[in-house]
C-alpha positions as CSV (number, residue, x, y, z in Angstrom):
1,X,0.0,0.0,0.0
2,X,2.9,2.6,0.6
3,X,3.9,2.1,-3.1
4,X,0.3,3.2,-3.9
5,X,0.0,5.9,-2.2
6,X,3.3,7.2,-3.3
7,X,2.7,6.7,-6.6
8,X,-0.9,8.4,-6.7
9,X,0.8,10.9,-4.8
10,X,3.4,11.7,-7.6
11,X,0.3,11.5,-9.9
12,X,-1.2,14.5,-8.0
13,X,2.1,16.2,-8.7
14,X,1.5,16.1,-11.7
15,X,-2.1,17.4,-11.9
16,X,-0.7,20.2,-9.3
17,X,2.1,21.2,-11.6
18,X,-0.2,21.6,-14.7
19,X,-2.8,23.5,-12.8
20,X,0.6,25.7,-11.9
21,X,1.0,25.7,-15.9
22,X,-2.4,26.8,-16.3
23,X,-2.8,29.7,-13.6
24,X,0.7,31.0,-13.9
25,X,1.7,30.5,-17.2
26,X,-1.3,29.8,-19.7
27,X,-3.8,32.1,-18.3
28,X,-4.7,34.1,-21.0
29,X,-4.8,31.6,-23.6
30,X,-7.5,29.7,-25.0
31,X,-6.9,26.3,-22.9
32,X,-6.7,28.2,-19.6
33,X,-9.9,30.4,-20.8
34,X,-11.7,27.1,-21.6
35,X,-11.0,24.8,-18.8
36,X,-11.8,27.6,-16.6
37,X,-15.0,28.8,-17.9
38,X,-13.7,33.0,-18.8
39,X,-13.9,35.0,-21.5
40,X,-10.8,37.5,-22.4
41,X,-11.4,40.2,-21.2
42,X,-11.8,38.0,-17.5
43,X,-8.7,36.5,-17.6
44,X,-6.7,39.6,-18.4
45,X,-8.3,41.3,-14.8
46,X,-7.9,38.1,-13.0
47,X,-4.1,37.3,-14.2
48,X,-2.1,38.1,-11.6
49,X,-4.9,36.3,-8.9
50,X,-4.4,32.8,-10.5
51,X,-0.9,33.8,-11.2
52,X,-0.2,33.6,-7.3
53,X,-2.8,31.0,-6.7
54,X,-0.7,28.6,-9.4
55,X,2.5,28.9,-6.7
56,X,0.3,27.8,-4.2
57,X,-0.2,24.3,-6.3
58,X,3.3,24.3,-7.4
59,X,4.4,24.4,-4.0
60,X,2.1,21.6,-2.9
61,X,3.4,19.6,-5.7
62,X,7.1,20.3,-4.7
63,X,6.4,19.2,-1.3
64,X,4.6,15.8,-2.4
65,X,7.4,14.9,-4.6
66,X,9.9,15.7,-2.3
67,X,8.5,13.8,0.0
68,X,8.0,10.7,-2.2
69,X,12.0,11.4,-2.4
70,X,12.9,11.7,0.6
71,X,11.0,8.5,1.5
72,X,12.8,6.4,-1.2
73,X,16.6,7.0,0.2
74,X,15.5,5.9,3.9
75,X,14.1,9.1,5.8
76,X,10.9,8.0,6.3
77,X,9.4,9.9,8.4
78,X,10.2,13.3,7.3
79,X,9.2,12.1,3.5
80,X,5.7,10.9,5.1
81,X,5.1,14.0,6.4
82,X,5.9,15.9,3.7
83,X,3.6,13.5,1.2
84,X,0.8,14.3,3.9
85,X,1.2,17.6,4.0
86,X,1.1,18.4,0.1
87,X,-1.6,15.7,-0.8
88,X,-3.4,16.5,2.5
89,X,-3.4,20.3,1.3
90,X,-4.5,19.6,-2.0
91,X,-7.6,17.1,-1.0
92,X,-8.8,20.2,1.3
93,X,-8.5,22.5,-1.5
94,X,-10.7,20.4,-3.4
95,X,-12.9,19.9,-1.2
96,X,-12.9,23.9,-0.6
97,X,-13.6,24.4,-4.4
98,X,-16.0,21.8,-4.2
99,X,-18.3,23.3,-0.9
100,X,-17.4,26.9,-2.5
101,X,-18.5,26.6,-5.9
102,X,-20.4,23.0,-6.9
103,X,-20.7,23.7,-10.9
104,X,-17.0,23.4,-10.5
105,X,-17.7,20.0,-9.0
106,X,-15.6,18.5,-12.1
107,X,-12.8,20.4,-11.5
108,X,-12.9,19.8,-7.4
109,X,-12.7,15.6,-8.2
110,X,-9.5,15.9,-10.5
111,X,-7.7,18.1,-7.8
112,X,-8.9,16.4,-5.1
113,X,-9.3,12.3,-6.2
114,X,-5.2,11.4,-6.5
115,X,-4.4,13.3,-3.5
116,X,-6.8,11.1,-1.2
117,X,-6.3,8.0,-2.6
118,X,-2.5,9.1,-1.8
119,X,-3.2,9.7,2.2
120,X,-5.8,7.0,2.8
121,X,-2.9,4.1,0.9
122,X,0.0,5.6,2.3
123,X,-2.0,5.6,6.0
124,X,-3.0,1.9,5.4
125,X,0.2,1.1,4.7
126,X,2.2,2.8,7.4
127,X,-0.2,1.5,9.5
128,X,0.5,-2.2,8.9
């Protein structure tokens, strides 16, 4: 079970560090525009929001993967906490965005489903 939850925690990473891509990078452009629902004009006045917001996901990834490292070479502990705290973060975000806003239900699942499967198979598996 650790290797699961490790490895769905790597895959929230990944979704954390495109979502990064997205508010901080791609804003403006037509992807961003259309995964987020905005028109133009939105996204122009809204840029530098999601621009910090997309650090916030970046650093949650950084913080799951370096924990996933960190746990490979033998410091277990300290790498289990930091997988806990990034996944953990990003499963209460979710679940923010989810209570907050429902029509973004869709978007609240892909943020928030790796990240839990992540803490509940990395608890199981600590715990046996």
């Amino acid at each position: 079970m650790i290797i699961v939850g490790l490895v769905f925690a790597g895959l929230a990473a990944a979704v954390h560090v495109y979502i990064f891509w997205l508010e901080s990078i791609a804003w403006t452009g037509a992807r961003a525009r259309r995964t987020f629902g905005m028109r133009e004009d939105e996204a122009r006045i809204t840029r530098p929001l999601a621009f910090n917001q997309g650090f916030y996901n970046l650093f949650l990834a950084i913080s799951a993967t370096l924990g996933i490292v960190l746990f490979a070479v033998g410091a277990v502990a300290i790498g289990a906490t930091l997988v806990f705290v990034g996944t953990g973060s990003m499963v209460a975000a979710g679940l923010v965005l989810l209570i907050s806003s429902p029509s973004k239900a869709r978007s609240a699942i892909v943020q928030l489903a790796f990240p839990l499967v992540a803490v509940i198979a990395l608890a199981v598996g600590l715990a046996l």
